[in-house]
N, CA, C and O atoms as a GROMACS GRO file, in nm:
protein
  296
    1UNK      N    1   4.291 -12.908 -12.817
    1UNK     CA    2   4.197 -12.804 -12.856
    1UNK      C    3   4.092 -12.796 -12.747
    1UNK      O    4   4.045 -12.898 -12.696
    2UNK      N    5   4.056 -12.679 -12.713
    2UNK     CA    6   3.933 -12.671 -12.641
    2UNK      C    7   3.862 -12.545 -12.618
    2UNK      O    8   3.905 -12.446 -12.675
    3UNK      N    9   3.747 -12.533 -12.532
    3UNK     CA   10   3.648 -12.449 -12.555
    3UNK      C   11   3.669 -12.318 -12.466
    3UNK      O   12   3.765 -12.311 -12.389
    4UNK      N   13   3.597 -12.239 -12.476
    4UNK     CA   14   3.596 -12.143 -12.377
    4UNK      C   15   3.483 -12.166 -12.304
    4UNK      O   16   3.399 -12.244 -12.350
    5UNK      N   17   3.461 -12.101 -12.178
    5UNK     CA   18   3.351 -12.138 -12.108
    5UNK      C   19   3.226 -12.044 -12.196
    5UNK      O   20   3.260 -11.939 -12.251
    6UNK      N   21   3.090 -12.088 -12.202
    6UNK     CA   22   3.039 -12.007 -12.249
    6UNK      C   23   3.023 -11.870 -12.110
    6UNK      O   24   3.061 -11.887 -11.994
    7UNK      N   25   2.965 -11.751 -12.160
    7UNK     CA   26   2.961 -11.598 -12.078
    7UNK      C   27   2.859 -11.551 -12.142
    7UNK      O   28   2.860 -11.558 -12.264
    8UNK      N   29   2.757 -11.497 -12.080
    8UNK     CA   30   2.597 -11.449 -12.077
    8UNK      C   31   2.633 -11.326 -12.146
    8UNK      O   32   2.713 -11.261 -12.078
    9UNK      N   33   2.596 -11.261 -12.279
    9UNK     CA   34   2.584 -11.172 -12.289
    9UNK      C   35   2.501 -11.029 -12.247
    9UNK      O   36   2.453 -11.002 -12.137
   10UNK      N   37   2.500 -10.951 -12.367
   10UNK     CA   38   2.377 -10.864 -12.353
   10UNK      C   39   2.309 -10.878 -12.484
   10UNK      O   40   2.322 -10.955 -12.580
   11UNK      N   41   2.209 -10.750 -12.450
   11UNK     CA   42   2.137 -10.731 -12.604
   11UNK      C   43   2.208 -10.675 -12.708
   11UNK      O   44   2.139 -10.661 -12.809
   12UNK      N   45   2.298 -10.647 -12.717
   12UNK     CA   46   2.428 -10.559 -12.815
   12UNK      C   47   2.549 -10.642 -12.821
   12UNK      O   48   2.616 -10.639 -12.924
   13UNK      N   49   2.581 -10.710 -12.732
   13UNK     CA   50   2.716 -10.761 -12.734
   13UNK      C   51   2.712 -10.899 -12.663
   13UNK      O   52   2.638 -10.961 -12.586
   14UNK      N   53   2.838 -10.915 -12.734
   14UNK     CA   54   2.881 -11.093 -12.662
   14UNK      C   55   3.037 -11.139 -12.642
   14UNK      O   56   3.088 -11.250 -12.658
   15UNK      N   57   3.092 -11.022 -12.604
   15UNK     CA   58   3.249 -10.995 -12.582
   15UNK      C   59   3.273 -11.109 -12.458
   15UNK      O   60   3.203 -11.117 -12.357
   16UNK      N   61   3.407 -11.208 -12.497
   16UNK     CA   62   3.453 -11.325 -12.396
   16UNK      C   63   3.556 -11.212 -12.346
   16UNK      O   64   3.589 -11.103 -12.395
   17UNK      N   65   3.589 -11.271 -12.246
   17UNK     CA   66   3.713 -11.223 -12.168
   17UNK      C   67   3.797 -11.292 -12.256
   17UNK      O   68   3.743 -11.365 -12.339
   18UNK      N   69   3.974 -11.279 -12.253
   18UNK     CA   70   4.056 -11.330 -12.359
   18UNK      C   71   4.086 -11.441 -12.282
   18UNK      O   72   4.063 -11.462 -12.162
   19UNK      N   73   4.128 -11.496 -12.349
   19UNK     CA   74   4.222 -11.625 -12.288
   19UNK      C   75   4.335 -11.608 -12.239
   19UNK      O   76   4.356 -11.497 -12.191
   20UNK      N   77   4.450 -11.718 -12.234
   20UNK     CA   78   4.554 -11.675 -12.203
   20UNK      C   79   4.639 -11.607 -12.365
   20UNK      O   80   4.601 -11.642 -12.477
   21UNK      N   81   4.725 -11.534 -12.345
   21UNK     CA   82   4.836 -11.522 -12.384
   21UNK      C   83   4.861 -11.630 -12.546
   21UNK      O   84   4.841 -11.638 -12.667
   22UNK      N   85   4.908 -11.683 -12.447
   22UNK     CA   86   4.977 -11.792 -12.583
   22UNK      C   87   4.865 -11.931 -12.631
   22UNK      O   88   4.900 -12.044 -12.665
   23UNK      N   89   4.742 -11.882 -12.621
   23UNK     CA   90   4.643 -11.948 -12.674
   23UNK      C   91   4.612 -11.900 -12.830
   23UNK      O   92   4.600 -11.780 -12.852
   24UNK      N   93   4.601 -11.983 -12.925
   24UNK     CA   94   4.565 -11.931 -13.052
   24UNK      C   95   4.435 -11.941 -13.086
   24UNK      O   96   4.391 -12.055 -13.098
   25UNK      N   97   4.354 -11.839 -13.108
   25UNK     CA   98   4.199 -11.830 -13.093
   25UNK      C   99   4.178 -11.909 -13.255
   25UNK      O  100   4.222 -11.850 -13.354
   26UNK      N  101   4.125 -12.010 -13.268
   26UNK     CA  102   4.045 -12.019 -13.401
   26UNK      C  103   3.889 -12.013 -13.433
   26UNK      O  104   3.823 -11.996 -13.536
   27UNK      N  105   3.870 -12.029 -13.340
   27UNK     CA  106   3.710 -11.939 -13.415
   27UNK      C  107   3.640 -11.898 -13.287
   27UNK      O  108   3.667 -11.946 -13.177
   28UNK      N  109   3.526 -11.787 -13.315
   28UNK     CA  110   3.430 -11.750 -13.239
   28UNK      C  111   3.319 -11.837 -13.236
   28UNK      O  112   3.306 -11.916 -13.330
   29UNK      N  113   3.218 -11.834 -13.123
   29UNK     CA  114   3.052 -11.888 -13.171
   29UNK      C  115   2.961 -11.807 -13.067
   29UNK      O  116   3.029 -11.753 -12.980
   30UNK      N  117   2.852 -11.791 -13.058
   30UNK     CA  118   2.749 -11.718 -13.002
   30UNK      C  119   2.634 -11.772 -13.055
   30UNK      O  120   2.616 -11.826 -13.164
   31UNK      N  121   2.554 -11.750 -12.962
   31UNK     CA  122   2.406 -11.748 -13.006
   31UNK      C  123   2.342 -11.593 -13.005
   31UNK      O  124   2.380 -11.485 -12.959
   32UNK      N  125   2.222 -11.638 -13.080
   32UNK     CA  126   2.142 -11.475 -13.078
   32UNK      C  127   2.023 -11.545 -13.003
   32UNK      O  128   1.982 -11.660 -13.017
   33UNK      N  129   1.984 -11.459 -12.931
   33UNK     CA  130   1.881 -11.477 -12.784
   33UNK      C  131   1.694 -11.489 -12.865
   33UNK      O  132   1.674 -11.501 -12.986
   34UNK      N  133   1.621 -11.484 -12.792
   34UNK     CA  134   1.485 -11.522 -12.821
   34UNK      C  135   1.466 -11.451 -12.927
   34UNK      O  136   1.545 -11.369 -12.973
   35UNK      N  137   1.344 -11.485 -12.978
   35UNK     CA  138   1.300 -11.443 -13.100
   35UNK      C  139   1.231 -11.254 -13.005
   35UNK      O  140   1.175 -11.231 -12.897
   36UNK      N  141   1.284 -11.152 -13.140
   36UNK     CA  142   1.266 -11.003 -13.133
   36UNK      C  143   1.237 -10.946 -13.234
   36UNK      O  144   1.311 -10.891 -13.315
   37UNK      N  145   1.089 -10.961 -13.234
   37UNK     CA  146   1.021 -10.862 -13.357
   37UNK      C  147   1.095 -10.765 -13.443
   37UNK      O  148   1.114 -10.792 -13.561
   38UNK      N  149   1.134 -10.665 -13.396
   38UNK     CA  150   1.257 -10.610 -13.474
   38UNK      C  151   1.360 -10.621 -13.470
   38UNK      O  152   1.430 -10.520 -13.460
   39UNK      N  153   1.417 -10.747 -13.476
   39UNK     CA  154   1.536 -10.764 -13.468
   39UNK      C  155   1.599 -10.891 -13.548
   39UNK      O  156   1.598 -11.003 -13.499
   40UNK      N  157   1.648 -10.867 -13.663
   40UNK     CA  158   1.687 -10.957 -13.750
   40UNK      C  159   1.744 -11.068 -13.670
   40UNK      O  160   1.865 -11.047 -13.671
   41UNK      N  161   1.722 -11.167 -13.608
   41UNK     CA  162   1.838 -11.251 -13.551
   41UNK      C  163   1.814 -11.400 -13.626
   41UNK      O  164   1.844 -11.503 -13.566
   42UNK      N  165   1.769 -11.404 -13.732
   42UNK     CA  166   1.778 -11.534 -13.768
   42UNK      C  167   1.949 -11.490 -13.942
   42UNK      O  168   1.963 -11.493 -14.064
   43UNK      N  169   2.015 -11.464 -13.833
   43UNK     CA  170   2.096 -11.400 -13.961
   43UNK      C  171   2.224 -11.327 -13.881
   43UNK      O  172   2.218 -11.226 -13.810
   44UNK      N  173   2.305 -11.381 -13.903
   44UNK     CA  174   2.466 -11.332 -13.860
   44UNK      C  175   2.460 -11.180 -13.891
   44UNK      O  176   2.441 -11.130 -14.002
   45UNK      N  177   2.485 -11.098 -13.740
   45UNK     CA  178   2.471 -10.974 -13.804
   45UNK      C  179   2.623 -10.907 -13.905
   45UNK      O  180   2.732 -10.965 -13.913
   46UNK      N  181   2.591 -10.789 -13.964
   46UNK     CA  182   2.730 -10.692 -13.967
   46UNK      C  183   2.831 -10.703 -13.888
   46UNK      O  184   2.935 -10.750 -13.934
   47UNK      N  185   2.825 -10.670 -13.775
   47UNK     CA  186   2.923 -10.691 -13.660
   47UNK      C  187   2.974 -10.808 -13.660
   47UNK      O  188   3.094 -10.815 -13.686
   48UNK      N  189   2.890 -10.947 -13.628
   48UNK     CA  190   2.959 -11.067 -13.627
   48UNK      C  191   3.075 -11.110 -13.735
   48UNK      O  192   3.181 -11.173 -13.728
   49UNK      N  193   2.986 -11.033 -13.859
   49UNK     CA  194   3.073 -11.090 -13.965
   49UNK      C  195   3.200 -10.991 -13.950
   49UNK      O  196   3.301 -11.050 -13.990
   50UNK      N  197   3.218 -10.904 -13.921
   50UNK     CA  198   3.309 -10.802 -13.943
   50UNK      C  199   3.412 -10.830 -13.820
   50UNK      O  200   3.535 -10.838 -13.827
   51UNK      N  201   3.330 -10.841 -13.704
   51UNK     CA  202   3.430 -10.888 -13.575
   51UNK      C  203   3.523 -11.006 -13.589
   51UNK      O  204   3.635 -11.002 -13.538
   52UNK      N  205   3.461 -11.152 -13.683
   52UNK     CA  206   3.602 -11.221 -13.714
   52UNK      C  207   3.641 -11.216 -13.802
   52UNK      O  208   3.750 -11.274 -13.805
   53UNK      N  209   3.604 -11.161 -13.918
   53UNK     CA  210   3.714 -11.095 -14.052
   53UNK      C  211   3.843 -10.990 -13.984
   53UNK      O  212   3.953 -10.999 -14.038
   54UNK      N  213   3.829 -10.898 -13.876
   54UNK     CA  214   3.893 -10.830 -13.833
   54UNK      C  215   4.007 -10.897 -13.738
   54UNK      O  216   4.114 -10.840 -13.717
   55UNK      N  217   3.980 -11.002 -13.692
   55UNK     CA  218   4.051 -11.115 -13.589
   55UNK      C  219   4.102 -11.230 -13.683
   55UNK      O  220   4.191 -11.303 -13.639
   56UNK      N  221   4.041 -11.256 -13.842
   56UNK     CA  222   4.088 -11.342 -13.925
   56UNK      C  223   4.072 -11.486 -13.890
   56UNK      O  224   4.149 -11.580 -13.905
   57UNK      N  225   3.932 -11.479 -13.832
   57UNK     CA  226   3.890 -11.629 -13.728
   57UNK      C  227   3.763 -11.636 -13.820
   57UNK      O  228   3.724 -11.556 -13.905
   58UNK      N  229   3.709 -11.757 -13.778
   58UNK     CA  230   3.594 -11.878 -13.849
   58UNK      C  231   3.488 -11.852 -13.726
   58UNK      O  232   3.514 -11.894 -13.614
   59UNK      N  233   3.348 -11.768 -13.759
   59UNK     CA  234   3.284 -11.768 -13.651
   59UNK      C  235   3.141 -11.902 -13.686
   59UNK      O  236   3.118 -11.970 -13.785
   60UNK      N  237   3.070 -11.891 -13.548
   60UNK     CA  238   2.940 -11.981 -13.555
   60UNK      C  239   2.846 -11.881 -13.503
   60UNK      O  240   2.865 -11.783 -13.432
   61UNK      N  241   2.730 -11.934 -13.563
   61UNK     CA  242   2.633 -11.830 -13.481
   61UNK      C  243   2.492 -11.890 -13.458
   61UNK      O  244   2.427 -11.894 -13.562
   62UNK      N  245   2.452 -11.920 -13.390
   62UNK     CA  246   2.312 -11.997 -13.401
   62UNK      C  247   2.226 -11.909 -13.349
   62UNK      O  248   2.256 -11.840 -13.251
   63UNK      N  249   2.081 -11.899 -13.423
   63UNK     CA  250   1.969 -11.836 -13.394
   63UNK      C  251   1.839 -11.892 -13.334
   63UNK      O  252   1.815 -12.012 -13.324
   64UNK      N  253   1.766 -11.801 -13.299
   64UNK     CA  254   1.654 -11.876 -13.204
   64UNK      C  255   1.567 -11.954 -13.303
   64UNK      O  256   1.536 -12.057 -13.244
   65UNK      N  257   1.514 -11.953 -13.422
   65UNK     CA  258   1.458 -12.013 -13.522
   65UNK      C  259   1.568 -12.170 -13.568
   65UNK      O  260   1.532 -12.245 -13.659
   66UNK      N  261   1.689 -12.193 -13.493
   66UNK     CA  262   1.735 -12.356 -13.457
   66UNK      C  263   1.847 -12.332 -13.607
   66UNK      O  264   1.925 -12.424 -13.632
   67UNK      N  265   1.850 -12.228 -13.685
   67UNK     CA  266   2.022 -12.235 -13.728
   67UNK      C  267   2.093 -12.197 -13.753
   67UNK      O  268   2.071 -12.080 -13.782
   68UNK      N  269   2.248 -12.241 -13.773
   68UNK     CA  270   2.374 -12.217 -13.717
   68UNK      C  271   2.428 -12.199 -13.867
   68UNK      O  272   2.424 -12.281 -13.959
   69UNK      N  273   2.477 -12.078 -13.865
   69UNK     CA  274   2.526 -12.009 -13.948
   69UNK      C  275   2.736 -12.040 -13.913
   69UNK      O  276   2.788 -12.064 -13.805
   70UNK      N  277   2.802 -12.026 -14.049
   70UNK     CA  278   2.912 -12.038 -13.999
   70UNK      C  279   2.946 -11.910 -14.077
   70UNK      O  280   2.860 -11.879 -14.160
   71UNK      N  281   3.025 -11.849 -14.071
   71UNK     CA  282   3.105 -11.712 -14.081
   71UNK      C  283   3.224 -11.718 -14.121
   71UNK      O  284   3.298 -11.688 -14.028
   72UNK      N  285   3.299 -11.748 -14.246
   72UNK     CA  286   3.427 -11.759 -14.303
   72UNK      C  287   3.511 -11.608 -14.254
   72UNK      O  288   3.487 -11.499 -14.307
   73UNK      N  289   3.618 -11.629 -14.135
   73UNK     CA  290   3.711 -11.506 -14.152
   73UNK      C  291   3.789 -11.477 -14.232
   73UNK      O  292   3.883 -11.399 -14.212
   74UNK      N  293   3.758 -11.549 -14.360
   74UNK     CA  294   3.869 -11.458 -14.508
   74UNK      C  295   3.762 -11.403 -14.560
   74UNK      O  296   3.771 -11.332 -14.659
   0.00000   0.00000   0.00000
């Protein structure tokens, strides 16, 4: 088993390049970046949750307020 390298997002997104081929992805993780007045980030957004329900993967998500949310893909 092993990791992907982490990859710098943006303010909207946090898309990895894929792996290989015949790698079986089991879960996502990301962080959400500094603390942003309007910006909910102490909280797995819509997207996150929806991006590995849609892939059927187990995501992580840690926020700038120090925690890590896990994300069931069923």
């Amino acid at each position: 088993m092993v990791a992907t390298p982490a990859v710098e997002g943006t303010f909207e997104s946090c898309l990895a390049d894929k792996p290989d081929p015949d790698v079986v992805i089991l879960a996502s993780y990301h962080t959400h970046g500094t603390y942003e007045p309007d910006t909910p980030a102490e909280f797995p957004s819509a997207n996150d949750v929806e991006a590995d329900e849609q892939k059927g993967i187990d995501g992580y998500n840690s926020t700038p307020g120090g925690r890590l949310w896990f994300v069931d893909g069923d």
